[in-house]
C-alpha positions in Angstrom: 64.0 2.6 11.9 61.6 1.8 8.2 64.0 5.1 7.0 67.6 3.6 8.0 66.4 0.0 6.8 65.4 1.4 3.5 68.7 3.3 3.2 70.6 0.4 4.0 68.7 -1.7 1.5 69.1 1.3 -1.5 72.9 1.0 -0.3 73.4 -2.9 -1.0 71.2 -2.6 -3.7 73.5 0.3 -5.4 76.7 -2.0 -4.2 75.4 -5.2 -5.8 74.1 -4.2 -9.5 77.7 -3.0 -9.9 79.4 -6.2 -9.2 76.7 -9.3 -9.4 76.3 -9.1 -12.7 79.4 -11.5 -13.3 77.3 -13.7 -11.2 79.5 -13.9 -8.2 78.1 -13.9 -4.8 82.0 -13.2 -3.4 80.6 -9.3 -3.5 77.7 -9.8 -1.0 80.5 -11.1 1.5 82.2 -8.2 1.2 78.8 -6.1 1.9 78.2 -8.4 5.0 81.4 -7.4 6.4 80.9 -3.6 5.5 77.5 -3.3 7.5 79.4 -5.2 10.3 81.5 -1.6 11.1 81.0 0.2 14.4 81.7 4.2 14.3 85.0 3.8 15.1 85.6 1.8 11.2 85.9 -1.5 13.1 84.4 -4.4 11.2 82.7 -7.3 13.1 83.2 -9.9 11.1 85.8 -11.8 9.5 84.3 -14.7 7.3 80.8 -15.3 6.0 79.5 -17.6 3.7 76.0 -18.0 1.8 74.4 -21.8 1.2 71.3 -23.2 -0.1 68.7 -24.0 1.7 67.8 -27.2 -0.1 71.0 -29.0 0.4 73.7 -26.8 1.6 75.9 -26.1 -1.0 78.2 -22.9 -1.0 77.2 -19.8 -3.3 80.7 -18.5 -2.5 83.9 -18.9 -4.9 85.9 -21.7 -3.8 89.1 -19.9 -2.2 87.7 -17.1 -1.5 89.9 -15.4 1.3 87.1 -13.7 3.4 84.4 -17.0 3.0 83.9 -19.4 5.8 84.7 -22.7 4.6 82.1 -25.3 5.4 83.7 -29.1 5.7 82.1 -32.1 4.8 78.4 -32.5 5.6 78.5 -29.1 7.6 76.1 -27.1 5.2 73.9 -30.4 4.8 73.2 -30.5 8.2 73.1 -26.7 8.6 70.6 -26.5 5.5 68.4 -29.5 6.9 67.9 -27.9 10.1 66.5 -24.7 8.9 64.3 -25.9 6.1 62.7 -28.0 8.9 62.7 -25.1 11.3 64.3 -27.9 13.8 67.0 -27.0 16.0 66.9 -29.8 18.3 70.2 -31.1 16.4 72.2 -27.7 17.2 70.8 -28.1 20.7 72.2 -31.8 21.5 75.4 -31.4 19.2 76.6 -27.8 18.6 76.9 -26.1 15.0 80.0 -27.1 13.2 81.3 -24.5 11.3 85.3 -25.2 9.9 85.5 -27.9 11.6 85.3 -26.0 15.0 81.6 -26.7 17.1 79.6 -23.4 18.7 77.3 -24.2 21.3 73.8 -23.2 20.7 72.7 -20.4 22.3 69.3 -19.4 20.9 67.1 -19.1 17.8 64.4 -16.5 16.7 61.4 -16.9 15.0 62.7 -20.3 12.9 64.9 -17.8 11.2 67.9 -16.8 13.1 71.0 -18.8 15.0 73.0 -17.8 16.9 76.2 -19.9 18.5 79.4 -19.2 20.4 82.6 -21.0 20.6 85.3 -19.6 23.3 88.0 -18.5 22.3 87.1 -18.7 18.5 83.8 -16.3 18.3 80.6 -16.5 17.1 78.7 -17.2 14.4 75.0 -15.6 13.3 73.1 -17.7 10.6 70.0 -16.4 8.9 67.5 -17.8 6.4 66.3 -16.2 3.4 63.5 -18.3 0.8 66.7 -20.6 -1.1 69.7 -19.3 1.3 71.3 -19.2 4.6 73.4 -16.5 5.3 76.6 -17.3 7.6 78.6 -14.9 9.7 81.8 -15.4 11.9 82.7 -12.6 14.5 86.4 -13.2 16.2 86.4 -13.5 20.1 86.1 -9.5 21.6 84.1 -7.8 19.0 80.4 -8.2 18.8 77.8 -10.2 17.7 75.4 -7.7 17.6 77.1 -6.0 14.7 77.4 -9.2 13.0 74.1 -9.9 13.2 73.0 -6.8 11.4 75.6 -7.6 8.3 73.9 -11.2 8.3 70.3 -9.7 8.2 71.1 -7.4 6.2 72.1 -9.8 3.1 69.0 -12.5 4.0 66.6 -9.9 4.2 68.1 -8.2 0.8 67.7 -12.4 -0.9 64.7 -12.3 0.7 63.3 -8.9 -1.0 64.3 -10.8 -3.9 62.3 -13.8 -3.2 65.3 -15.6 -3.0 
């Protein structure tokens, strides 16, 4: 398990000095989406999107094809329950995510979210120190696999200290 994580971590790592030095953070989507695959090349997610934690705000380029696209005071409310580590709000009220609510299903260690929508999907969320990494699986593939993109990006900020 410590040898695949550290692989996986030297294989981001190789993937991301190549292409965030223009400062975009469009590239770690793309590297989300790639550690998504299953053996057969499948990819288990379709949209991801990094935020801040202190606020909310997008790290991703605006129009970016492959970025979920928060609306409104989405991220602000998404951002304000984890840097609380209070999830009573996703509880009573869903997650909204594009404008579509995912009920709650569970969270892990004040870290992790996890939320399903039938129909439309699921979505993963994970928190690094300053981020919150954002996945979206389509209805039929899994959210295991997603998961493992998203913590593979928030723990890779997180190695970071960010």
């Amino acid at each position: 398990m410590a040898k695949q994580f550290l692989l996986t971590v030297l294989a981001v790592t190789s993937i991301l000095a190549t292409t965030t030095s223009s400062g975009s953070w469009d590239s770690y989507i793309d590297n989300l989406i790639g550690q998504t695959k299953d053996a057969s090349g499948t990819a288990h997610c379709d949209k991801a999107t990094i935020i801040g934690l202190d606020g909310g705000a997008s790290w991703i380029s605006s129009g970016y094809e492959k970025a979920l696209n928060l609306q409104g005071t989405e991220g602000a409310t998404i951002a304000a329950c984890f840097k609380a580590k209070d999830f009573t709000p996703f509880q009573a009220s869903g997650i909204y995510v594009e404008g579509v609510k995912y009920s709650f299903l569970r969270e892990e260690d004040g870290e992790k979210v996890f939320a399903k929508k039938k129909g439309f999907g699921a979505i993963t969320l994970q928190a690094s120190k300053t981020a919150i990494v954002i996945g979206h699986v389509p209805e039929g593939l899994s959210q295991g696999n997603l998961s493992k993109g998203v913590a593979v990006i928030a723990e890779y900020l997180e190695s970071l200290g960010m």
